[in-house]
VODO-560851 format. One record per residue (C-alpha): residue number from 0; chain; x, y, z. Coordinates in steps of 0.001 Angstrom, whole numbers, plus 500000, padded with zeros to 6 digits. Example, Ala and Ser with C-alpha at 12.3 -4.5 7.8 and 13.67 -1.06 7.14 Angstrom:
2
{romi 0; 'A'; {512300; 495500; 507800}} {romi 1; 'A'; {513670; 498940; 507140}} 
//
This chain:
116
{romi 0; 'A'; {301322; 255222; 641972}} {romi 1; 'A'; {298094; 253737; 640539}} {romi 2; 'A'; {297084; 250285; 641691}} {romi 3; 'A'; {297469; 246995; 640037}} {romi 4; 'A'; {300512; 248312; 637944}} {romi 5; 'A'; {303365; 245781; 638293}} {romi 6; 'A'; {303284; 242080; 637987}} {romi 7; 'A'; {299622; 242502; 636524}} {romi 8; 'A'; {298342; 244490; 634182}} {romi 9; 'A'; {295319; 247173; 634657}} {romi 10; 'A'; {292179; 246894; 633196}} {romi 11; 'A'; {291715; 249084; 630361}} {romi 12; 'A'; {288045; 250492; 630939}} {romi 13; 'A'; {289534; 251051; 634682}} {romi 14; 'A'; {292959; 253146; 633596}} {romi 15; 'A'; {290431; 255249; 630932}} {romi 16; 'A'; {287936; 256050; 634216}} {romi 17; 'A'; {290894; 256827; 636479}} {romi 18; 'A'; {292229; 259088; 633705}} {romi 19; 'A'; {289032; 260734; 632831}} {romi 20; 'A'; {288856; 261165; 637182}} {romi 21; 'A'; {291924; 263299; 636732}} {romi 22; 'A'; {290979; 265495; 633760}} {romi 23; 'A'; {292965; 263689; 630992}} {romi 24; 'A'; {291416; 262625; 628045}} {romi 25; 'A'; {293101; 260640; 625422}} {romi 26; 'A'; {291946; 260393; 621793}} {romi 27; 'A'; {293764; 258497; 618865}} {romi 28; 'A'; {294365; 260129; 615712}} {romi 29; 'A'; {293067; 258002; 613064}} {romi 30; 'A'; {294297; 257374; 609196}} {romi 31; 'A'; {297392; 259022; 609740}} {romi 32; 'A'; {299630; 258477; 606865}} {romi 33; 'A'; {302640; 261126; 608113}} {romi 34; 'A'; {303978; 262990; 610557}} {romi 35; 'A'; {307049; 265156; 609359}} {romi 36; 'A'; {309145; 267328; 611670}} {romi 37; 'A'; {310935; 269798; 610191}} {romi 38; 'A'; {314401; 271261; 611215}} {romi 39; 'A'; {316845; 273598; 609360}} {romi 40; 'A'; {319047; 270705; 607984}} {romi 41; 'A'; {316571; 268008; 608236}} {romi 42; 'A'; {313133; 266184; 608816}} {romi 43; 'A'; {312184; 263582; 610677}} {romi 44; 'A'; {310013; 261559; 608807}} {romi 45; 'A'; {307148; 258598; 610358}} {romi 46; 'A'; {305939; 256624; 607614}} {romi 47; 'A'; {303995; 254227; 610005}} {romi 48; 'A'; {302989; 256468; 612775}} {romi 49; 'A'; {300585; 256558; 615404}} {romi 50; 'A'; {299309; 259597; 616714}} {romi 51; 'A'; {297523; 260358; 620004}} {romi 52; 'A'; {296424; 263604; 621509}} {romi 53; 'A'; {296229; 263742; 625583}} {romi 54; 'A'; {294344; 266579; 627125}} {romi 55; 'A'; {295088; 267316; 630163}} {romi 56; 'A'; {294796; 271290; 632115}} {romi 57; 'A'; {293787; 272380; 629280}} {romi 58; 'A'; {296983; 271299; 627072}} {romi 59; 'A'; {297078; 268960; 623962}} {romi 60; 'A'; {300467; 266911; 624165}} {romi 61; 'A'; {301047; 265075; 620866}} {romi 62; 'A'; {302580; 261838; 621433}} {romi 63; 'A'; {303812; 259837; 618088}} {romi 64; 'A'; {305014; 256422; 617571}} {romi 65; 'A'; {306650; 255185; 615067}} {romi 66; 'A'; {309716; 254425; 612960}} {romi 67; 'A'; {312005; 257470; 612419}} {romi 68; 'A'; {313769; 258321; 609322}} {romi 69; 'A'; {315906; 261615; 609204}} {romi 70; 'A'; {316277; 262932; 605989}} {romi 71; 'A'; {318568; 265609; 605371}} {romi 72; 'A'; {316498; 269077; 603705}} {romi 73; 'A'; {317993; 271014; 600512}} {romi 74; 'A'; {318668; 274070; 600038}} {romi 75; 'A'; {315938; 276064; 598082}} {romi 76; 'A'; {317560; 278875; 596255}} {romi 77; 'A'; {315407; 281231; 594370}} {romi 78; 'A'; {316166; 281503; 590926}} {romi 79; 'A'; {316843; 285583; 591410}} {romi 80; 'A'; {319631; 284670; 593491}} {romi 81; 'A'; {320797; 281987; 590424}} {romi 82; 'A'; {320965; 284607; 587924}} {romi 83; 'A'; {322478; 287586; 590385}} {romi 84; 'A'; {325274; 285000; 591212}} {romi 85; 'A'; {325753; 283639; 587678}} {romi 86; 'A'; {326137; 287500; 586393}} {romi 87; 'A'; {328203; 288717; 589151}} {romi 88; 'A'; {330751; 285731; 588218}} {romi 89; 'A'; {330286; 284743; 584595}} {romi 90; 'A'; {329410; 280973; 585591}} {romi 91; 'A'; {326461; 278965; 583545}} {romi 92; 'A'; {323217; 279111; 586032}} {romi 93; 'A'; {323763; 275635; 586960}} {romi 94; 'A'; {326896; 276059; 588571}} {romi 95; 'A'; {325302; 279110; 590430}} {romi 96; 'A'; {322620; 277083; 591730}} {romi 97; 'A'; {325335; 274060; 593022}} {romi 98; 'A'; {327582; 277007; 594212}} {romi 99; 'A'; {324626; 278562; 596319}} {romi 100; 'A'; {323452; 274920; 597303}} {romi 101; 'A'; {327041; 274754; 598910}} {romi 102; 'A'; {326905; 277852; 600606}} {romi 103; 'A'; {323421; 277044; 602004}} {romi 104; 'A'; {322100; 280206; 600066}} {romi 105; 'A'; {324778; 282649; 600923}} {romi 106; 'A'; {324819; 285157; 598132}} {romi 107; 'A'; {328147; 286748; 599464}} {romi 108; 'A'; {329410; 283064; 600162}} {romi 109; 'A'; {328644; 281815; 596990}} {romi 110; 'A'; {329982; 284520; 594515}} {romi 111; 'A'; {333552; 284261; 596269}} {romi 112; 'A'; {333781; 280564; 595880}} {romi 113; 'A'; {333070; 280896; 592329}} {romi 114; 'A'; {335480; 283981; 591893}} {romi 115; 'A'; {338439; 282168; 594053}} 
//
């Protein structure tokens, strides 16, 4: 427990010497504009974050605040997999594309929904 946390607060110049005592170091990243984390199915988007890095053993630990926004991530389907689909079934390309879209890029998937 460090001192003189509780009812009042520390003294910033004394919490950055007691850190740097104990081999952390903590910088701020400046002018960040965003921080995206991506998933399979989504990202996680900061549009107003702030980014610090601590150091500490060795190890940088990213720490970001901020406002969260998920946003859900499409499908990319390459446009050899349009045309494969679209031949094997006798669909326009554009239905292809929504078909494989649907089955998250399944070929297999894909060409049996559009020949059901």
């Amino acid at each position: 427990m460090f001192p003189g946390i509780g009812g009042r607060g520390m003294n910033p110049a004394k919490v950055k010497q007691m850190m740097k005592q104990m081999g952390i170091d903590i910088k701020e990243v400046n002018d960040v504009e965003q921080v995206i984390i991506r998933t399979p199915d989504k990202d996680i988007v900061f549009n107003d974050a702030n980014v610090s890095i601590m150091t500490a053993q060795g190890t940088d630990t990213y720490q970001i605040v901020g406002t969260p926004e998920e946003v859900a991530r499409e499908v990319e389907v390459p446009d050899d997999d349009v045309r494969l689909v679209a031949e094997q079934t006798g669909v326009s390309e554009d239905e292809a594309r929504e078909a494989l879209k649907n089955a998250n890029g399944d070929l297999a998937e894909a060409i049996l929904a559009l020949s059901a």
